[in-house]
C-alpha positions as CSV (number, residue, x, y, z in Angstrom):
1,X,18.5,81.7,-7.4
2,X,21.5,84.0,-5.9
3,X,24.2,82.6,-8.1
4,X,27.1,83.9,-6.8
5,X,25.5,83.2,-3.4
6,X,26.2,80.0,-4.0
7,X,29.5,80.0,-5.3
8,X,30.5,81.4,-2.5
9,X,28.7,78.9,-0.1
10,X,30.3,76.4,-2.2
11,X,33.6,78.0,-2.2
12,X,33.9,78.2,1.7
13,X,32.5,74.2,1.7
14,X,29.7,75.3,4.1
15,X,28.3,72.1,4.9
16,X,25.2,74.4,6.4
17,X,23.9,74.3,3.4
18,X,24.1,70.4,2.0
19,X,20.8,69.5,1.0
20,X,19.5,72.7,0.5
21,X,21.4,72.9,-3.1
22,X,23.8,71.3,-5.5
23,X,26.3,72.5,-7.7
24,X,26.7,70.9,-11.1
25,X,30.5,71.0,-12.7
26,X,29.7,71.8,-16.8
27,X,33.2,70.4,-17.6
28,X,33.2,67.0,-15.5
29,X,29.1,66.4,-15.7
30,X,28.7,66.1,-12.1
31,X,26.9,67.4,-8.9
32,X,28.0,67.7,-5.7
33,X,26.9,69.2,-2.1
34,X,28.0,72.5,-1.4
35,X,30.5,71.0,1.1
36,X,32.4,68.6,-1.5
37,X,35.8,68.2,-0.9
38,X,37.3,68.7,-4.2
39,X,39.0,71.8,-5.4
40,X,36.2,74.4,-6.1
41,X,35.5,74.9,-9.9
42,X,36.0,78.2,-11.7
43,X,32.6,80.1,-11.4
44,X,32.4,79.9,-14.9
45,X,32.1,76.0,-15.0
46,X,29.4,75.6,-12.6
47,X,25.4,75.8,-12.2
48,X,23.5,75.5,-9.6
49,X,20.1,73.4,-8.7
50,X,17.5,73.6,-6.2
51,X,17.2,69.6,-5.9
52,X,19.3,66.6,-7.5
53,X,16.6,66.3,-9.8
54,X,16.8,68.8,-11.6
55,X,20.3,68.4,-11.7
56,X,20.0,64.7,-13.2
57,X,16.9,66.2,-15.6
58,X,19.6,68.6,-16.9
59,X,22.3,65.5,-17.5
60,X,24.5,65.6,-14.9
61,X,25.4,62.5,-12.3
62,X,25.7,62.8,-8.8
63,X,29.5,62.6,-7.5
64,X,30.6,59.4,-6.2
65,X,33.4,61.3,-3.7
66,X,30.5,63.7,-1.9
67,X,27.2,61.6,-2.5
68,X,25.2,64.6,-2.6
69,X,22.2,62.1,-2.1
70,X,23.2,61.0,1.3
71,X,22.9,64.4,3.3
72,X,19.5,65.8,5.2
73,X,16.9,66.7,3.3
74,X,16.3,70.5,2.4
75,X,14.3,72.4,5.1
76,X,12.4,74.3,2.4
77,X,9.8,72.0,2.2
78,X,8.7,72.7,5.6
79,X,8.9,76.2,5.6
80,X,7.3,76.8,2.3
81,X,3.6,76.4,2.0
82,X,3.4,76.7,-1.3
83,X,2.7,73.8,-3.9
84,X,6.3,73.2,-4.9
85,X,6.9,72.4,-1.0
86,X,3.8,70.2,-0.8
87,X,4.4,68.3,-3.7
88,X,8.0,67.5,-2.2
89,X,6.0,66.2,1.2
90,X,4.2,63.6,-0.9
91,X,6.5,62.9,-3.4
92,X,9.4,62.3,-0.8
93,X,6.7,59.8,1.2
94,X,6.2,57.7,-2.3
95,X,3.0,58.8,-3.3
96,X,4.3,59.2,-7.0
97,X,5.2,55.4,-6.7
98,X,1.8,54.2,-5.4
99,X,-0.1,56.5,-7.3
100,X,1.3,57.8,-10.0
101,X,1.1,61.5,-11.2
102,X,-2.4,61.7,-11.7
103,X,-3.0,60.7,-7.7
104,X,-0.2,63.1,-6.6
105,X,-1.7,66.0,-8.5
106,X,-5.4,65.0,-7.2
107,X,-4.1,64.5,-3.4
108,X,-2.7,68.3,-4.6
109,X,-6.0,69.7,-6.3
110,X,-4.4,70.5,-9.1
111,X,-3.8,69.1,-12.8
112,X,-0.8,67.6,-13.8
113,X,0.0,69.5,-16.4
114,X,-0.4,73.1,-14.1
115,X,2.0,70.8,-11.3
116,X,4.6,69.5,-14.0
117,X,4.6,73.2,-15.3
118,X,5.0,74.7,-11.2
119,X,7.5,72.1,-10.0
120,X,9.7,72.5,-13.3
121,X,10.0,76.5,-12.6
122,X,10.2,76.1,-9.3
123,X,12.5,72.9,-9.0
124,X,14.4,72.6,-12.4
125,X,12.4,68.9,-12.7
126,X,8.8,67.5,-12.9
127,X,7.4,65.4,-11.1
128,X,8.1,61.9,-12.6
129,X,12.0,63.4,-12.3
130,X,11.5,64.5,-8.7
131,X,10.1,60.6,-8.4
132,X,13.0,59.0,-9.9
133,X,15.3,60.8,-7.8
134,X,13.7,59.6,-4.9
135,X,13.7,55.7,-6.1
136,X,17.5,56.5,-7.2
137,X,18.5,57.2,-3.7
138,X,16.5,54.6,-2.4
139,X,17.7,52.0,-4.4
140,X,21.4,53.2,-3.5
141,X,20.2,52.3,0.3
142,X,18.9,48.9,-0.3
143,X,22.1,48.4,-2.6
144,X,24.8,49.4,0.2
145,X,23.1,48.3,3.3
146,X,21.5,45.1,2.3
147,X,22.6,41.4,0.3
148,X,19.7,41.5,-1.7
149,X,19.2,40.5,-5.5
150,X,19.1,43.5,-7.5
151,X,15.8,42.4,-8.9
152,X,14.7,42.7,-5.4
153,X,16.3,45.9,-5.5
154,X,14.4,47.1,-8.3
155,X,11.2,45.9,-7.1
156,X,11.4,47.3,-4.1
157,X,12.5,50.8,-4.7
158,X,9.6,51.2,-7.3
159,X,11.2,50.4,-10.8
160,X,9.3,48.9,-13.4
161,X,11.8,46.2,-14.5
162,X,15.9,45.7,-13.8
163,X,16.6,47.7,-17.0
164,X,14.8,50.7,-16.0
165,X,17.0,50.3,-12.9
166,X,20.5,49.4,-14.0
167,X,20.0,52.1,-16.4
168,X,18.9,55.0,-13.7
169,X,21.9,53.8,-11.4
170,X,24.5,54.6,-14.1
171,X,22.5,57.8,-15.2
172,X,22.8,59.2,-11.5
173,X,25.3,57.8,-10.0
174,X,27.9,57.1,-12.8
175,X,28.2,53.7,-12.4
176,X,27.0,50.3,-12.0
177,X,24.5,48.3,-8.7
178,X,27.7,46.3,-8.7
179,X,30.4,48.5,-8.1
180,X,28.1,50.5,-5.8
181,X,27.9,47.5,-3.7
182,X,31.8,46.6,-3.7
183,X,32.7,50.0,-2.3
184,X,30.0,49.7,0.2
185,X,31.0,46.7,1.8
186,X,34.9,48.0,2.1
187,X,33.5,50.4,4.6
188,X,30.3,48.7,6.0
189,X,31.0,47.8,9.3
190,X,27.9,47.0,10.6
191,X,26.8,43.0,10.6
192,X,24.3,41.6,8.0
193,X,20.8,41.8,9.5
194,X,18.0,39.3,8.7
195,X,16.1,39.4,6.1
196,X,13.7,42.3,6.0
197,X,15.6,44.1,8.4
198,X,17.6,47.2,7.2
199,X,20.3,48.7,9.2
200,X,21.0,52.8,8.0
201,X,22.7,55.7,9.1
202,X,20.3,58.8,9.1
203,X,22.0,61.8,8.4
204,X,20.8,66.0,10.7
205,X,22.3,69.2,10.7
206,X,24.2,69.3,14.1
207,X,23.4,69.6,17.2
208,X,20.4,67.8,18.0
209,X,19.2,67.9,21.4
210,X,18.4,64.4,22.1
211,X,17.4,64.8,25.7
212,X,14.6,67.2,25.2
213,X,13.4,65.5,22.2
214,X,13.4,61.6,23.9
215,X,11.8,63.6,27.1
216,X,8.9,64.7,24.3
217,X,8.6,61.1,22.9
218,X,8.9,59.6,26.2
219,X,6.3,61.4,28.0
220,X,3.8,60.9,25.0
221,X,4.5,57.2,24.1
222,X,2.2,55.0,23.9
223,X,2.7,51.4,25.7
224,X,3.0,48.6,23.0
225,X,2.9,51.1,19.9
226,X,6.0,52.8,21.0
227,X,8.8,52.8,24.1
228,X,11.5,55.2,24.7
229,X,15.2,53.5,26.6
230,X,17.7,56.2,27.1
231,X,18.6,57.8,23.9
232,X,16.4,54.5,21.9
233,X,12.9,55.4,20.5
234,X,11.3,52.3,19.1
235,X,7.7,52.0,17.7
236,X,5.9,50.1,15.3
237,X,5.0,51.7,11.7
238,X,1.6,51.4,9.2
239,X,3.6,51.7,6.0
240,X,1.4,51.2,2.5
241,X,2.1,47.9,1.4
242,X,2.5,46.4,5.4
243,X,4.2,47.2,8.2
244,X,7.1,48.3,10.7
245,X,9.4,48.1,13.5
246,X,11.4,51.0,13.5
247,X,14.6,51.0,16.2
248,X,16.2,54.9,16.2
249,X,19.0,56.0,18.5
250,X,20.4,59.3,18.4
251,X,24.1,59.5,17.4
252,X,26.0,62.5,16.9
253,X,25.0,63.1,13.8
254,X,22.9,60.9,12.7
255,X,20.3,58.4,13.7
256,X,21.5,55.1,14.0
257,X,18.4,53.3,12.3
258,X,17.0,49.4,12.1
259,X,13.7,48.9,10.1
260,X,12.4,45.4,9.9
261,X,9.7,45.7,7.3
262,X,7.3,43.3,5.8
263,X,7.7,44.6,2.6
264,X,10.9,46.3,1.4
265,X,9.0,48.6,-1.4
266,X,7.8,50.4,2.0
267,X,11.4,51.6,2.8
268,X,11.6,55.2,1.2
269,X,8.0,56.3,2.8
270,X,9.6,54.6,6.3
271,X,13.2,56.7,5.9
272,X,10.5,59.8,4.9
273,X,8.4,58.9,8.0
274,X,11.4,58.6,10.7
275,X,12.7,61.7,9.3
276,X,9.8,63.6,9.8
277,X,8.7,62.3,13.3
278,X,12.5,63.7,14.7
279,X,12.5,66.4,12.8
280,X,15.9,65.7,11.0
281,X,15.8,68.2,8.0
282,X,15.8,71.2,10.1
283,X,18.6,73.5,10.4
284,X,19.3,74.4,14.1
285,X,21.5,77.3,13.0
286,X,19.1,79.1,11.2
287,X,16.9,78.7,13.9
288,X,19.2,79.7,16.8
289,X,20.2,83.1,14.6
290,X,16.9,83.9,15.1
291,X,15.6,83.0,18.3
292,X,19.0,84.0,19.6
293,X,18.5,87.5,18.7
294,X,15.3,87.6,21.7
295,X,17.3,88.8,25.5
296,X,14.0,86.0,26.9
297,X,14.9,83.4,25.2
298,X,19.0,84.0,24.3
299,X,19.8,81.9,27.3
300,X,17.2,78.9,26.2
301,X,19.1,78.7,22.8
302,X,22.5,79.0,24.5
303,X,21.9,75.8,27.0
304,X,20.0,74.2,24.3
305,X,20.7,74.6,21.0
306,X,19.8,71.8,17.7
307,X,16.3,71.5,20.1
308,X,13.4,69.9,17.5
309,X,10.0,69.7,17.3
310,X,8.7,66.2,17.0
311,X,6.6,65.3,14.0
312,X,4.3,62.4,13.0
313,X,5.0,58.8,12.2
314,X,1.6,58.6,10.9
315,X,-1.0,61.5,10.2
316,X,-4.2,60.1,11.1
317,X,-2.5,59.2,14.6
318,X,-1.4,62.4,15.2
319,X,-4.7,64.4,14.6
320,X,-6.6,62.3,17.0
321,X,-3.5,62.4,19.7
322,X,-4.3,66.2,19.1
323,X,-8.1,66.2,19.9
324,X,-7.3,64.1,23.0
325,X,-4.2,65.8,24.4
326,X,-6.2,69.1,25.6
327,X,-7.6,66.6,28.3
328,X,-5.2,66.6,31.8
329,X,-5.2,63.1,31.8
330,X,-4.8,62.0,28.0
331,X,-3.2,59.2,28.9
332,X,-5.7,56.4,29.3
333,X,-7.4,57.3,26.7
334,X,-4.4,56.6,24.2
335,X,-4.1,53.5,25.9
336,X,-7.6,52.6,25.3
337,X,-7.1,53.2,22.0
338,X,-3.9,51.9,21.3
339,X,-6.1,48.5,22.8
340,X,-8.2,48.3,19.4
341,X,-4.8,48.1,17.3
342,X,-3.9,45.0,15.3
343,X,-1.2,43.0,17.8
344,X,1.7,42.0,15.1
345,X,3.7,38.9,16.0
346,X,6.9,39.7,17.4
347,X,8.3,38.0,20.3
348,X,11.4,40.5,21.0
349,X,9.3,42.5,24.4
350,X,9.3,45.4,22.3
351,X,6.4,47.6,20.8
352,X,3.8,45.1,19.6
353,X,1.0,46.8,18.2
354,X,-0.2,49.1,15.3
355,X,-2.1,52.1,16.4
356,X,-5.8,51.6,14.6
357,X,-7.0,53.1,11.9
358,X,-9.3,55.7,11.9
359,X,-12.2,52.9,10.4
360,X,-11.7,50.9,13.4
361,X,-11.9,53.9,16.1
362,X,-14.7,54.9,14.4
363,X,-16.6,51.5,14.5
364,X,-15.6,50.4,17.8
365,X,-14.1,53.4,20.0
366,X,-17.5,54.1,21.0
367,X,-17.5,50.3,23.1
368,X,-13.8,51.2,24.7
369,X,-13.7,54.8,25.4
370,X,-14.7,56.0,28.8
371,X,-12.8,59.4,28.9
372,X,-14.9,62.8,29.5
373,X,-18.4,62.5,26.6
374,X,-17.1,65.9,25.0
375,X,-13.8,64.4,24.2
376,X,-15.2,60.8,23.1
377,X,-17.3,62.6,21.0
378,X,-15.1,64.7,19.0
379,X,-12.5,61.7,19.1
380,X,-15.6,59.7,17.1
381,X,-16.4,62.4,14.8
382,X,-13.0,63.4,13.7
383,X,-12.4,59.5,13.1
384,X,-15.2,59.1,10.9
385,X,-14.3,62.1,8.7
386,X,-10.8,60.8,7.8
387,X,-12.7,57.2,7.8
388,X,-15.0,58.4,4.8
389,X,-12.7,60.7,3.4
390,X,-14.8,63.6,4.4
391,X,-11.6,64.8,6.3
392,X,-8.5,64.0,4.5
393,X,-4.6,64.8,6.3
394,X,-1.9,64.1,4.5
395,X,1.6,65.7,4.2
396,X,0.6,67.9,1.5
397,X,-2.1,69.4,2.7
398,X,-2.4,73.0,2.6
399,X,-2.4,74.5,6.2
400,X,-5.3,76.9,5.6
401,X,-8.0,74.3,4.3
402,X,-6.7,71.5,6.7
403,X,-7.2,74.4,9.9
404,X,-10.3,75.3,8.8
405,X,-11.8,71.8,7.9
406,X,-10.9,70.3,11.6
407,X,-12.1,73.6,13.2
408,X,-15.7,72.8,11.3
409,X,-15.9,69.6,13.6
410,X,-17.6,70.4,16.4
411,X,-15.5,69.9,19.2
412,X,-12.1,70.4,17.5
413,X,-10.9,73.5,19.0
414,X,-8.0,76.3,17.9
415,X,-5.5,74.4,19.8
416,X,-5.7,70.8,18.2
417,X,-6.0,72.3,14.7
418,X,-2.5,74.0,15.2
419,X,-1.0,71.8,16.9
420,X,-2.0,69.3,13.8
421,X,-0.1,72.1,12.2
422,X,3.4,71.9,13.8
423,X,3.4,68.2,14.3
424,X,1.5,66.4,10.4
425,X,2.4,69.3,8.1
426,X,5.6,70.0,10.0
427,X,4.6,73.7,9.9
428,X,7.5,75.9,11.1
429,X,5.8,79.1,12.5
430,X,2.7,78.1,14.3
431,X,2.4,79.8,17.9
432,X,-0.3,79.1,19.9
433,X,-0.5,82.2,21.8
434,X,-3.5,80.9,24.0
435,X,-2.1,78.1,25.2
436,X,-2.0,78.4,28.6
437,X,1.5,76.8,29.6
438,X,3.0,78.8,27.1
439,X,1.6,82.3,28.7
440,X,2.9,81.4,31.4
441,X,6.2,80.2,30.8
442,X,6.6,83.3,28.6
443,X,5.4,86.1,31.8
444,X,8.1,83.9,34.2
445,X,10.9,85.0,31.1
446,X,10.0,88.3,31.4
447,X,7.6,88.9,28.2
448,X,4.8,90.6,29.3
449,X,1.7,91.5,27.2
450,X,0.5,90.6,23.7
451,X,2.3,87.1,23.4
452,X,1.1,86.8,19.5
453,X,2.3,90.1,19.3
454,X,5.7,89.8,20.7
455,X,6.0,86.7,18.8
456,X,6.5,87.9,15.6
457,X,10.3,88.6,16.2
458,X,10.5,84.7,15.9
459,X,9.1,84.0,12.7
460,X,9.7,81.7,10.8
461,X,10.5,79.9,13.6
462,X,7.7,80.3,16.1
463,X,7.2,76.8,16.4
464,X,10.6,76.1,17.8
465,X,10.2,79.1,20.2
466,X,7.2,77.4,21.7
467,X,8.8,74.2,21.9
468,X,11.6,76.5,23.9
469,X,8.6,77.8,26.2
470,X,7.1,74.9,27.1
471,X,9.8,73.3,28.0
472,X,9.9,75.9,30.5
473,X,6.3,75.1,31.6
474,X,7.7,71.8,32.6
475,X,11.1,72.3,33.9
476,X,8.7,74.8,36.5
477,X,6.1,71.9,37.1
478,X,8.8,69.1,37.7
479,X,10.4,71.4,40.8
480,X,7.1,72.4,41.9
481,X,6.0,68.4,42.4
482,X,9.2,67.4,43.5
């Protein structure tokens, strides 16, 4: 770590850089966000962490002022593809808390004892730290936003009894459940919700650019899985233990979020799956530093900056909305699809049903699809894989094994193994330099020749440059057919 890097971030209070490390005060016992109010510490007082965790592992507690907790998320973990950032995926969508250790290191390939010895160089904490960090701040969610028993609480954020929990609270936080609560509901100001249904305030690097990201959502959404009203995206959610309704509207900045869940211990993987599927944790700065330095694109960035690339709500979804979006009309296909899904029972006119599972496309899509045979096919056979775990996606997958395992399906091409790239694993730099649209959005900029080539100027950010590009594919097509 660049020490006096840091200091200086922290020095300057560049909120730039919340969630991408914390400063822990020697003489008070606290951390805080790089952007914490106080008065700055003398250099020789502080040390610095890559993640809370190893903060709290080291025996500090997280400052009540800053709440170094309640910022984005660190980008790292989506531009690293190594196994500390793939550990982070899974552990921040609450695989340690279904699994255990054991099952994160096996969904990793690895033993625990080579992962607790990686993650502890890497991240100053294991993984059963990096694990209780996570329940810590998900607990602190369910304790401000909600009026439930703490031994709901508890339950629900993954503890194994109140104790355990009364006794992280204070070790993190300095405190107690109850005083957390009674300075909550000074400032709360929206109204209790009904039970099951959380109300939360999720937190981006500004700007976002909610119009091209809604236009993404909207022109993709599937009817009764997911609907899109002005700046409103609302779709339904297969979480572990049940399921979701999750209402998002962009604010600016942060996404004003309502989850009714069937069962409240699926609340951390929700936040984790909301946050991936708009792309919060990135940081538009870095990436318009970059893709600002390009004359072809300078003027994109300048009109648009905080753009985002959409991610996944739910992997297996997404890799079979891959296969089927190289067809021109993907649409009734989806719809066909979305058809075999389980219809939950909620009377509101909103999104109603749960996209299926890849078992249930691959028993019955065969009796409901009537979309070209090459496509039908491949939809089939990459169902069956993930249905008998011949195929596995999951957040921490590494991109070279997962791109070479779809492109061993027959039918699975370059295009829909990337694409499964930028949108499941979140994967930063993936340009798909033979993607049509994007040739020829880039030749009508000016950038002539070797795109793949050219393209290298925008690492590590290639995937955001292609979002850029084909959003001038469709500016061009929406004159041209108007």
């Amino acid at each position: 770590m660049d020490v006096e890097r840091f200091y200086r971030i922290s020095s300057a209070r560049d909120a730039r850089y919340d969630g991408c490390f914390v400063m822990a005060v020697r003489t008070t016992g606290i951390y805080c966000r790089p952007s914490c109010p106080a008065i700055t510490p003398k250099r020789r007082n502080v040390e610095f962490f890559p993640t809370a965790a190893g903060a709290q592992t080291a025996g500090y507690r997280a400052c009540r002022r800053c709440m170094p907790d309640a910022i984005p998320g660190s980008p790292d973990w989506d531009l690293r593809a190594d196994l500390a950032g793939r550990a982070m995926r899974l552990i921040t969508d609450g695989v340690v808390e279904r699994e255990g250790v054991s099952g994160l290191a096996r969904q990793l390939g690895y033993s625990e004892r080579h992962l607790t010895r990686v993650l502890t160089s890497e991240l100053g904490a294991g993984p059963l730290a990096l694990a209780r960090a996570h329940r810590s701040h998900s607990a602190r969610l369910l304790i401000e936003t909600t009026d439930l028993s703490f031994a709901d609480i508890a339950f629900a954020s993954g503890f194994a009894s109140v104790r355990q929990f009364n006794d992280t609270i204070r070790a993190v936080f300095g405190t107690t459940p109850s005083v957390l609560r009674t300075d909550s509901r000074r400032q709360r100001t929206c109204p209790t919700r009904a039970p099951g249904t959380i109300n939360l305030k999720l937190p981006f690097r500004p700007p976002l650019d909610t119009r091209s990201l809604m236009d993404c959502l909207r022109c993709r959404a599937i009817s009764g899985v997911e609907s899109v009203d002005g700046d409103t995206y609302t779709r339904t959610l297969r979480l572990p233990h049940g399921f979701a309704v999750a209402k998002l509207t962009i604010r600016e900045s942060y996404v004003d979020t309502t989850l009714r869940l069937t069962d409240l211990r699926d609340l951390s993987t929700a936040v984790c799956r909301v946050r991936r599927l708009l792309d919060l944790d990135a940081d538009p700065e870095a990436i318009s530093e970059v893709l600002g330095r390009d004359p072809a694109l300078r003027t994109l960035v300048q009109a648009q900056p905080g753009i985002r690339v959409a991610g996944s709500a739910e992997c297996s979804e997404q890799v079979l909305r891959a296969v089927i979006g190289e067809t021109e009309d993907y649409r009734p296909l989806l719809a066909q699809l979305a058809g075999l899904g389980g219809q939950l029972d909620i009377c509101d006119g909103g999104p109603d049903r749960l996209f299926p599972t890849p078992a249930t496309i691959a028993e019955r899509g065969a009796s409901v699809l009537t979309g070209p045979a090459p496509v039908v096919d491949t939809v089939l056979r990459v169902a069956t894989a993930m249905a008998d775990g011949s195929l596995v996606v999951n957040y921490g997958r590494d991109s070279r094994e997962l791109r070479a395992e779809l492109l061993a399906i027959p039918g699975v091409s370059e295009w829909s193994a990337d694409y499964v790239l930028m949108r499941v694993l979140g994967q930063t730099d993936v340009l798909m330099a033979g993607d049509q649209d994007l040739r020829t959005a880039a030749r009508s900029l000016g950038i002539a020749g070797d795109l793949e080539q050219y393209g290298r100027a925008w690492r590590p950010w290639r995937s955001y440059a292609s979002t850029y590009l084909w959003q001038v594919h469709d500016a061009a097509l929406a004159l041209r057919t108007a």
